[in-house]
ZASE-86046 format. One record per residue (C-alpha): residue number from 1; x, z, y. Coordinates in steps of 0.5 Angstrom, whole numbers, plus 500, padded with zeros to 3 digits. Example, Ala and Ser with C-alpha at 12.3 -4.5 7.8 and 13.67 -1.06 7.14 Angstrom:
BEGIN
nr_px_pz_py
1_525_516_491
2_527_514_498
//
This chain:
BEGIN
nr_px_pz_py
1_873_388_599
2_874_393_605
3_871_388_611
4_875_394_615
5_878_392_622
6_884_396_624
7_885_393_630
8_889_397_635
9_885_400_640
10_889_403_647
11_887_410_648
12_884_411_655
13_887_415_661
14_883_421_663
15_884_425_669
16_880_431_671
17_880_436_677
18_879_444_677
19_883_449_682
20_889_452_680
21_889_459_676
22_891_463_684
23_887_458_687
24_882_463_692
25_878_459_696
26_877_452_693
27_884_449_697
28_889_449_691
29_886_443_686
30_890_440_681
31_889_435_674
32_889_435_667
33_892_428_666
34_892_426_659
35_890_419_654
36_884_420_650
37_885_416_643
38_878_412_641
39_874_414_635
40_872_408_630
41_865_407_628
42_861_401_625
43_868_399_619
44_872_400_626
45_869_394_630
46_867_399_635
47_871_406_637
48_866_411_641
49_868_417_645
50_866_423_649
51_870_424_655
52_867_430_658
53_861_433_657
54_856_438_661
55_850_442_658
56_843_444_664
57_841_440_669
58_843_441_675
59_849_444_671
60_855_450_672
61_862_448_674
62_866_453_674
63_872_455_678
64_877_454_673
65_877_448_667
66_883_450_662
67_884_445_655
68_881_449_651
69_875_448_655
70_876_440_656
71_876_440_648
72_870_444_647
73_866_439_652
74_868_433_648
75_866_437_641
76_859_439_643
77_857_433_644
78_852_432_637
79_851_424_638
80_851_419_644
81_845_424_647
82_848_431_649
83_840_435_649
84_839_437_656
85_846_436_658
86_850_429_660
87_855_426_656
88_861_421_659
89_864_417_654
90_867_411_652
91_865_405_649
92_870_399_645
93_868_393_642
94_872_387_638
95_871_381_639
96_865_377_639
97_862_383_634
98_855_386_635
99_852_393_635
100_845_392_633
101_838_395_637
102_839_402_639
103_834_406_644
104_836_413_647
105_832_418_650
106_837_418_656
107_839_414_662
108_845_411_661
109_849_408_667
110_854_403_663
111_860_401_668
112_864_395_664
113_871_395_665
114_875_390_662
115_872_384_658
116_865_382_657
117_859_384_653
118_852_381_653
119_846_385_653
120_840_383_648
121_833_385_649
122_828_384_646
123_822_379_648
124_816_382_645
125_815_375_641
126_820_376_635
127_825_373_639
128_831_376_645
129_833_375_652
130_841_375_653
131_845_377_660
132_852_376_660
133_856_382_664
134_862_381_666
135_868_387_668
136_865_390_674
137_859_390_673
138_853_395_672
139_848_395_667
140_842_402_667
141_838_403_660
142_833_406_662
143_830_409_654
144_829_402_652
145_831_398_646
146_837_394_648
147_843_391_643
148_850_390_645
149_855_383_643
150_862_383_646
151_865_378_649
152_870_374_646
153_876_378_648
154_872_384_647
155_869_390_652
156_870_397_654
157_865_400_659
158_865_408_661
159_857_410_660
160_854_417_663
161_849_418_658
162_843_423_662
163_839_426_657
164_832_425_658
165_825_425_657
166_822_420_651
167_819_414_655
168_811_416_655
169_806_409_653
170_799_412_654
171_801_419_650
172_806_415_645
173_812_417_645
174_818_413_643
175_822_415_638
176_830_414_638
177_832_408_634
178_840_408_632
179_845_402_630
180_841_401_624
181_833_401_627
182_832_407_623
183_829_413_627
184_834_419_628
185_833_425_623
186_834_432_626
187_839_432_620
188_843_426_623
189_844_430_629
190_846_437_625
191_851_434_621
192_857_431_624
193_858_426_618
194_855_419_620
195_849_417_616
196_848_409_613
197_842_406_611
198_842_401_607
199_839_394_609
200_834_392_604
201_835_386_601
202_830_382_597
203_832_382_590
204_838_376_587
205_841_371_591
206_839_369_598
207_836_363_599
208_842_357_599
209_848_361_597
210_848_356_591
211_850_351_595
212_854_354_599
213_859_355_593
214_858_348_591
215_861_347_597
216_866_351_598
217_869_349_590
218_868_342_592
219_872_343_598
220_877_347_594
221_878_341_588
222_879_336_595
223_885_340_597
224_888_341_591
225_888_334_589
226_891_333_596
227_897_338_594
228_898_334_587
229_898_327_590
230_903_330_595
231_907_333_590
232_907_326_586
233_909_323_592
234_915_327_593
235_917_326_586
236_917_319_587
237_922_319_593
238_926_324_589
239_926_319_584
240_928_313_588
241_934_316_592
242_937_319_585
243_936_311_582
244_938_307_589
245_944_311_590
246_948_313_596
247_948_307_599
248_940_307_600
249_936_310_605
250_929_312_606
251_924_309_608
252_918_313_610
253_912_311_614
254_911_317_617
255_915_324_619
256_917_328_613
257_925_328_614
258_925_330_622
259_927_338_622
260_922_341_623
261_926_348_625
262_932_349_630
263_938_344_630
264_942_349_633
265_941_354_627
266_947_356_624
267_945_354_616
268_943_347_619
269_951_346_621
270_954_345_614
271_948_340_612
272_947_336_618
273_953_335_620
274_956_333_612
275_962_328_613
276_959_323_609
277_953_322_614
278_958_322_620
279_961_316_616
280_955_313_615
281_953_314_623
282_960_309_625
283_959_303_622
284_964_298_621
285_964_292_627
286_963_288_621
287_957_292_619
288_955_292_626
289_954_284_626
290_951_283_620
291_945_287_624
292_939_283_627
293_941_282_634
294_937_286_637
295_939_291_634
296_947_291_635
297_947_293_643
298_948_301_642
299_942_301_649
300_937_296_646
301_932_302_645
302_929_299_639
303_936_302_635
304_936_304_628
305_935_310_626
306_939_315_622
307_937_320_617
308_937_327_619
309_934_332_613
310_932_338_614
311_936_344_612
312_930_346_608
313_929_340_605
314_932_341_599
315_935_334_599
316_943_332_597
317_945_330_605
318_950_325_601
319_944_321_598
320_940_320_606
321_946_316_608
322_944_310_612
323_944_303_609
324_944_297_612
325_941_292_606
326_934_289_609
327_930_292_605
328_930_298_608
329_926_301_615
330_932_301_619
331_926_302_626
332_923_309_621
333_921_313_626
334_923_319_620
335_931_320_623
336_934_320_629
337_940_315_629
338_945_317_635
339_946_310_639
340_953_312_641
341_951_312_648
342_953_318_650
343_961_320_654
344_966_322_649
345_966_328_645
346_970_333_649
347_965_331_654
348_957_332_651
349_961_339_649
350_962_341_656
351_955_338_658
352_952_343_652
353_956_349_653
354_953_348_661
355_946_347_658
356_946_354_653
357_951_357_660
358_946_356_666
359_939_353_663
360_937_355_656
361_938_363_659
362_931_361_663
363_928_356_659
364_930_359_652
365_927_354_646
366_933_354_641
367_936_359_637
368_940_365_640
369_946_364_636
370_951_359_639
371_953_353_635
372_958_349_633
373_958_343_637
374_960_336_634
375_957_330_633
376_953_326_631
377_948_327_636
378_941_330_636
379_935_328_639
380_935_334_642
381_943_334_644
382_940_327_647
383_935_331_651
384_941_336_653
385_945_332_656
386_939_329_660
387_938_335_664
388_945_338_664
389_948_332_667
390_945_335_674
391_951_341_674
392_957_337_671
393_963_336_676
394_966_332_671
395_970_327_676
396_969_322_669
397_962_322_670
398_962_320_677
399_961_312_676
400_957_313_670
401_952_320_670
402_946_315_672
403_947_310_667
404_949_315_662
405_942_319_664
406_938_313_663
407_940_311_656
408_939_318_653
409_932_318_656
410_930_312_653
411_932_314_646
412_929_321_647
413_922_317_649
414_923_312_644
415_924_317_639
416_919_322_641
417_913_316_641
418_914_315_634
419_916_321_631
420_912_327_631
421_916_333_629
422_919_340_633
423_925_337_634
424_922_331_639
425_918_335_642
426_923_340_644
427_927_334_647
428_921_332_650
429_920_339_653
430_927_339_656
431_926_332_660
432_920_335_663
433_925_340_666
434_930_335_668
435_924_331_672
436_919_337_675
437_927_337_678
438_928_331_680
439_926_326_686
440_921_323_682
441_913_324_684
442_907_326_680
443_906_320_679
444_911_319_674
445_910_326_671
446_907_322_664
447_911_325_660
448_908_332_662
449_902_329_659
450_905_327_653
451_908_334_652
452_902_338_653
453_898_333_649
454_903_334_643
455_903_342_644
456_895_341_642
457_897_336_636
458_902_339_633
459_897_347_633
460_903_349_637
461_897_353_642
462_895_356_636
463_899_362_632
464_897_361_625
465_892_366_621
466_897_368_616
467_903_367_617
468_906_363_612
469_911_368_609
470_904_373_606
471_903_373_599
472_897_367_600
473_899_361_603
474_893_360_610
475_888_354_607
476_887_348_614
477_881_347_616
478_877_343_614
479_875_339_621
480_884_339_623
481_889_334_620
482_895_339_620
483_902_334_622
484_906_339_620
485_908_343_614
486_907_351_617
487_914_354_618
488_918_356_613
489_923_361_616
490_923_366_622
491_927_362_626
492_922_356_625
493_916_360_626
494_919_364_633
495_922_356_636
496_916_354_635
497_912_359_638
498_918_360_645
499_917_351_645
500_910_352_646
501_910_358_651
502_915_353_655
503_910_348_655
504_905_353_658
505_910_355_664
506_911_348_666
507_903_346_665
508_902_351_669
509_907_351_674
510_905_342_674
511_897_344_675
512_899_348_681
513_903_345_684
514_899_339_684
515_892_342_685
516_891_339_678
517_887_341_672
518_891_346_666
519_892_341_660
520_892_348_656
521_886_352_659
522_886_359_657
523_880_359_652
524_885_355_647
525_891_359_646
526_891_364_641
527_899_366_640
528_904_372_640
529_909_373_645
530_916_371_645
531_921_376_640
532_927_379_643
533_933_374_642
534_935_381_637
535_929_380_633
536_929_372_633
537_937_373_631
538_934_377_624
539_931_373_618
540_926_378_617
541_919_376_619
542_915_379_625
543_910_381_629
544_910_381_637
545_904_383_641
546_899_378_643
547_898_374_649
548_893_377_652
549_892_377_661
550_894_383_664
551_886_385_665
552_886_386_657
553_893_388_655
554_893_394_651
555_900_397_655
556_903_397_661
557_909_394_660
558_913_390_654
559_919_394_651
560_924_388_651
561_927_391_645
562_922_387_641
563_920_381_646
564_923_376_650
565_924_377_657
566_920_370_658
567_914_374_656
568_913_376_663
569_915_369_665
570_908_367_661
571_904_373_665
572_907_371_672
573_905_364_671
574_899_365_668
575_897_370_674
576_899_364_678
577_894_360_675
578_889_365_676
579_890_364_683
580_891_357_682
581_883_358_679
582_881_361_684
583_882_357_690
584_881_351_688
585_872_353_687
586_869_350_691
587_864_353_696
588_859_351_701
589_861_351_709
590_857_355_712
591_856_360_706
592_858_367_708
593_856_370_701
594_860_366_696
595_866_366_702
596_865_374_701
597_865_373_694
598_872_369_694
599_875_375_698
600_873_381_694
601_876_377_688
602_882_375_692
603_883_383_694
604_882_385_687
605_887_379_683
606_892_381_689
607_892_389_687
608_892_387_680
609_898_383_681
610_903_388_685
611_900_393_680
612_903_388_675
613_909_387_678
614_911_395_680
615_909_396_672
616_914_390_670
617_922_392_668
618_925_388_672
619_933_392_672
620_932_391_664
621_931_383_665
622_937_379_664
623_939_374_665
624_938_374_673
625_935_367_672
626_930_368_668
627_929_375_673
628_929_371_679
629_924_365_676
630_918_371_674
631_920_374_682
632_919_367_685
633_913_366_682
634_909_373_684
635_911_372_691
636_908_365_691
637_902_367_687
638_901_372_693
639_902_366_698
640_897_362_695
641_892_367_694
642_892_371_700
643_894_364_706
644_887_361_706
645_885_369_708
646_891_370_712
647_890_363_716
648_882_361_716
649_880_355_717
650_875_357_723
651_877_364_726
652_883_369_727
653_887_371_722
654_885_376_718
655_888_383_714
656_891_385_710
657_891_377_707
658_896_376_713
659_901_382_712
660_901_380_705
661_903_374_706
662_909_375_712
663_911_381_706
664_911_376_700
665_914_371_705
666_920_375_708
667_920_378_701
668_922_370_698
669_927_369_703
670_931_376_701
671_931_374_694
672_935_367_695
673_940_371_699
674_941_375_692
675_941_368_688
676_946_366_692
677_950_371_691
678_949_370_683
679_952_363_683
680_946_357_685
681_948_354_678
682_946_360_674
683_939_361_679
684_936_355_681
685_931_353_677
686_924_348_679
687_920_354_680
688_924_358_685
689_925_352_689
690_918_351_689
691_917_359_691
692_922_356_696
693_918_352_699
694_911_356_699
695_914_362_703
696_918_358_708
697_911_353_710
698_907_359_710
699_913_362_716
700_913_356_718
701_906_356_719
702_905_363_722
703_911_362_728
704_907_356_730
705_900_360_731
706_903_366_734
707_906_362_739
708_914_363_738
709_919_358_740
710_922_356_733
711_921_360_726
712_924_366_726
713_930_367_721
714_927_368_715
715_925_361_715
716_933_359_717
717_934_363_710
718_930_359_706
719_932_353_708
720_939_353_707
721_937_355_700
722_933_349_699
723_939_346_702
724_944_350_696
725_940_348_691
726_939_341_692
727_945_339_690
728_944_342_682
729_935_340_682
730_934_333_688
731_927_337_688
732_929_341_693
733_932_336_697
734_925_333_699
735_922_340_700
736_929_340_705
737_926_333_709
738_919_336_709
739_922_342_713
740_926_339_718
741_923_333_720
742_917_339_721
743_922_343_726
744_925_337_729
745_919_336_732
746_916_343_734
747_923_343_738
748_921_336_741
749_915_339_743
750_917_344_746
751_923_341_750
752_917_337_755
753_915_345_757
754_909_347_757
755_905_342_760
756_899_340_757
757_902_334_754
758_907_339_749
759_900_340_745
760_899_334_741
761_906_333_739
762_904_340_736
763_899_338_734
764_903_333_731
765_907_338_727
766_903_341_724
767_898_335_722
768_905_331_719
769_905_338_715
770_899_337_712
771_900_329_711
772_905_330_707
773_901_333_702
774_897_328_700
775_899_322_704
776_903_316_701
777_910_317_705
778_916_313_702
779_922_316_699
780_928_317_704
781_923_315_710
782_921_318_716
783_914_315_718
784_911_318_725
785_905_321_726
786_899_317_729
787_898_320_736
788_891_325_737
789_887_326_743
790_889_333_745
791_884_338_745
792_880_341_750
793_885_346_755
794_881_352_752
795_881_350_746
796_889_351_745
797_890_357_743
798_886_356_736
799_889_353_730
800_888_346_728
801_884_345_724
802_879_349_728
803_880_343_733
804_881_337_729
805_876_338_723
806_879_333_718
807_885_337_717
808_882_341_711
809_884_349_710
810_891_352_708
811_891_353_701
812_891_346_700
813_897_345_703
814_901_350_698
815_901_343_692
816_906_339_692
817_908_333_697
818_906_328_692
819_904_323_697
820_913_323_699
821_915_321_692
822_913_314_691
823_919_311_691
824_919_313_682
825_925_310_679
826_924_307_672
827_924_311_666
//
């Protein structure tokens, strides 16, 4: 079997100077600006290719360089050396793999440019030292033998390769050692075909090769034997159904009947909502009362569930109706009942077509196609109604929405505890949503955990290593419980790839915002991007790029013919985790280098971000939810990384962090003018009103130290939005109090003149701005702030954290006010 890699290398950029063909006196330059394609070597592992190459040292350039010359450049080149020349390629590496001890007669200056590579050594005593180089970085070889291992999202590095003189040991000359440590033969140097030498290997089977296979048949036979007592077990069932009848139901210990794909897929329709279900779904009065009695009040949590099988399953709906005999589990977690709670039909119809009209553009988990709604309610329709009450204006709701919203909440959650399977988990997503919006603080943000841990129970972080739709079925590993079956559709496969990537957005969005740590670190996630709604919509199986970060991605940009507009939401999220991984290392005070070292990666993530973001087809991405949503996140991500630079803790602001911030901010309050002209309802979202909030606190911020009399309008801007928007997401509403009670204060202050007394009321100002990041305030509440002793008369014109050093510095203040969210209401 070919161990062949044929992983897609990029091609590489390449711009070359010369003059121009009337140039007479050296003024008239231009470029030849082309993309060179990377030859493979070692099996396709590595791909290895000259750039451009010179011959004489010093050499000639000449006065014109045409194609042709540039061809021939790169084909004299007989090896990685060009003999009494210099060569300039590239250098591509898999993941992971290892080019074997090498040693060339050259000095090579090795620039790494994306990835990580280790550079191994030898040690002289049989054994090898190890230094990891990162992107960025330069590694010299100096005639020695080295070795290269790529990193675990590969390495690219340019090299210029000087030919030199063999290194001299006391009149021994060192000879080349190529991949293989054989030396190189002028043959090999003539000839353009690769020479292969083969490893010499000892004669039979290398030593513990005979209990490996033991191993593996022993694996082998463990799992089939798991496979035939599954099957056992599905034909008993089968089995039981056929005996008992219509009126028997199932009675699973664990989750095997939950559908695991979409319910809103079209071919669900005929199957989940068979009349006979319905019927069984509305149990007579007398049927109701012969219930024990904590299960004859529809908003007891503990109701019954009913059976809800999977259009996939192959079951007979008419044989899972739901039976009342005490003999039968009626609490099993395998089936969601629908607990009537919810308002009249006509109603959660309304409430639905709201969701898939204003919300779902943005958070896009369900299936594209739209369905036909009609009860029995869902789990998932449950989880709708939760988050979609906020937009209805339905005067029939009005006494009634919070009650409503309570008891669908709870059976989401009580559903979702006991039963594991896509469907729960994409309730649960959607009650993240509904509370990452509302009035409710981090501290009750548990169901963000439970979300996130079941992403990682569930493998949802992990795409599969053959899709389950290849001619050979992918065999689990041995040290991994697998809790669901692998999907068994398209539809399945992309639902659950787009619920996971929902749940990256709003860990990522939740840790930033709170300062925590990512549930879902980077190093964990091995997925393919999101598809088109117009590739999901089809049946056929397919492949869209991988998640990688911008600094490793292959293209430009995404054609949005084949992935979801959501994938630049993934990548703005993920580049303002990056910031968010930045400024949250810790530095020594005092430590001039590590701060240095903190700017220059800033200055570097900024570039690459706004490269990113002038790259990204934003006139193409509908809908202008989703459009507004990754436009908010970038601007926040250039507030929080260039604030803490922009207003230091000690010093005078510094550029181009300032200006950076003042264009990102001034930038956020020109998009809330665009939203609102689109129509809140349609716009907002938890993510664009905390962009929001970091853009006005940073104009907050920069008018107060710049001495003005009041923000400057821009200020005046964002708030109004924030007060727009809170009446769809009550989140902004505390974003709103935090602002104004921070104005209303400056203004105070100013109103005394400008006698010394004004400076601690300003100062009041902004230590109340900082308080409410960290300091338990009450819901609804306004608490003063202590008063503190001004400062010294000279000291007044620096920042207050210069003069008050226990305020900490600014980047901190850009997380959530958790402190101002105490007053949780019960789930």
């Amino acid at each position: 079997m070919s161990s062949e890699n044929t992983r897609f290398v990029a091609p590489l950029r390449r711009i070359i100077t010369t003059h121009t063909s009337d140039d007479i006196d050296g003024s008239r330059v231009t470029i030849h600006d082309d993309s060179v394609s990377l030859r493979p070597v070692l099996d396709g592992n590595a791909h290895i290719t000259p750039l451009y190459s010179s011959s004489d040292l010093p050499t000639a350039n000449p006065h014109i360089i045409s194609a042709k010359h540039i061809t021939e450049a790169m084909g004299n080149v007989p090896g990685v050396v060009f003999p009494g020349g210099t060569n300039g390629q590239v250098t591509d590496v898999a993941p992971n793999f290892r080019i074997g001890m090498h040693r060339t007669s050259s000095i090579d200056y090795n620039i790494i440019i994306s990835g990580s590579a280790t550079l191994i050594l030898p040690d002289g005593k049989g054994g090898e030292t190890r230094t990891v180089v990162k992107a960025g970085e330069l590694v010299v070889q100096t005639g020695t033998l080295h070795a290269w291992e790529a990193g675990p999202d590969g390495a690219r590095w340019i090299t210029v390769v000087i030919a030199a003189l063999p290194v001299d040991i006391d009149g021994k000359k060192l000879e080349d050692v190529d991949f293989y440590n054989k030396p190189t033969c002028l043959n090999c140097a003539k000839d353009p075909s690769e020479c292969f030498y083969p490893p010499k290997l000892k004669p039979g089977l290398r030593p513990g090769t005979g209990l490996e296979m033991i191993k593996r048949v022993e694996l082998l036979e463990e799992r089939i034997e798991t496979y035939e007592a599954r099957l056992a077990e599905q034909e008993s069932r089968l089995a039981q159904i056929r005996q008992a009848g219509p009126s028997a139901g199932p009675s699973f210990s664990y989750d095997t009947q939950t559908p695991l794909n979409d319910h809103f897929l079209p071919n669900a329709q005929t199957n989940t909502f068979n009349p006979l279900i319905q019927t069984s779904i509305a149990p007579s009065q007398t049927q109701l009362n012969s219930l024990p009695s904590n299960l004859s009040n529809p908003s007891v949590q503990s109701l019954p569930f009913v059976a809800d099988p999977s259009p996939t399953s192959g079951f007979d709906p008419s044989s899972l109706a739901i039976s009342t005999s005490p003999g039968v589990n009626m609490a099993s977690p395998a089936s969601f009942l629908d607990p009537h709670i919810l308002p009249s039909d006509d109603i959660v119809r309304d409430l639905l077509s709201l969701f898939f009209t204003h919300i779902h553009p943005w958070a896009p988990i369900l299936s594209p196609n739209m369905p036909e709604f009609k009860p029995p309610w869902t789990i998932v329709h449950h989880a709708i109604v939760v988050v979609t009450l906020r937009l209805s204006t339905d005067p029939r709701l009005n006494s009634t929405k919070d009650l409503i919203k309570k008891r669908a909440k709870q059976h989401v959650l009580a559903h979702a505890v006991e039963s594991t399977s896509i469907s729960s988990v994409q309730a649960l997503a959607l009650l993240a949503l509904d509370l990452i919006g509302s009035e409710q603080g981090p501290s009750s943000w548990g169901i963000l955990a439970l979300l996130t841990r079941s992403a990682v129970h569930l493998g949802l972080s992990k795409e599969e290593e053959a899709p389950s739709w290849a001619s050979i079925a992918p065999i689990p590993a041995l040290s991994r419980t697998v809790i669901i079956p692998p999907a068994t559709t398209w539809h399945e496969d992309e639902s659950r790839r787009r619920l996971f990537w929902l749940i990256f957005c709003l860990d990522r969005y939740a840790c930033v915002a709170t300062g925590w740590d990512f549930a879902l670190p980077d190093s964990d996630i091995k997925r393919r991007l999101p598809c088109s709604d117009a590739v999901w919509a089809r049946s056929d199986w397919h492949q869209s790029p991988p998640f990688r970060s911008i600094f490793q991605r292959e293209t430009l940009y995404f054609d949005l013919d084949d992935v979801s507009p959501m994938a630049y939401l993934v990548e703005a999220l993920d580049l303002l985790g990056r910031a968010h991984t930045l400024q949250s290392q810790m530095l020594e005070p005092g430590d001039s280098r590590a701060m240095n070292n903190r700017k220059d990666k800033t200055l570097a993530l900024t570039a690459s971000t706004k490269r990113w973001f002038a790259n990204a087809p934003l006139e193409r991405i509908e809908p202008p939810g989703m459009r507004l949503m990754i436009q908010a996140a970038y601007y926040a991500t250039l507030l929080k990384l260039n604030g803490n630079h922009a207003y230091p803790a000690h010093g005078e602001p510094e550029e181009p962090y300032v200006s950076t911030c003042l264009d990102s901010a001034k930038a956020m309050a020109n998009l809330t003018s665009s939203a609102r002209a689109l129509g809140w309802m349609t716009t907002s979202s938890p993510v664009f009103i905390w962009g929001c909030w970091v853009a006005a606190r940073v104009i907050f911020v920069h008018s107060f130290l710049n001495h003005q009399t009041q923000p400057d309008e821009n200020f005046n801007t964002i708030l109004a939005a924030l007060k727009e928007q809170s009446v769809y997401w009550s989140l902004a509403n505390q974003y709103v109090k935090l602002l104004e009670r921070a104005k209303r204060k400056w203004q105070n202050s100013l109103a005394g003149g400008t006698t010394t007394s004004s400076l601690p009321d300003a100062i009041h100002v902004l230590l109340d701005f900082h308080r409410t990041a960290y300091s338990a305030v009450h819901q609804n509440q306004l608490q003063e702030t202590p008063h503190v002793t001004p400062p010294e008369h000279d000291l007044a014109h620096l920042p207050v954290w210069a003069v008050q050093p226990g305020l900490g510095d600014l980047y901190s203040w850009f997380d959530l006010p958790a402190g101002l969210f105490q007053a949780d209401t019960t789930l």
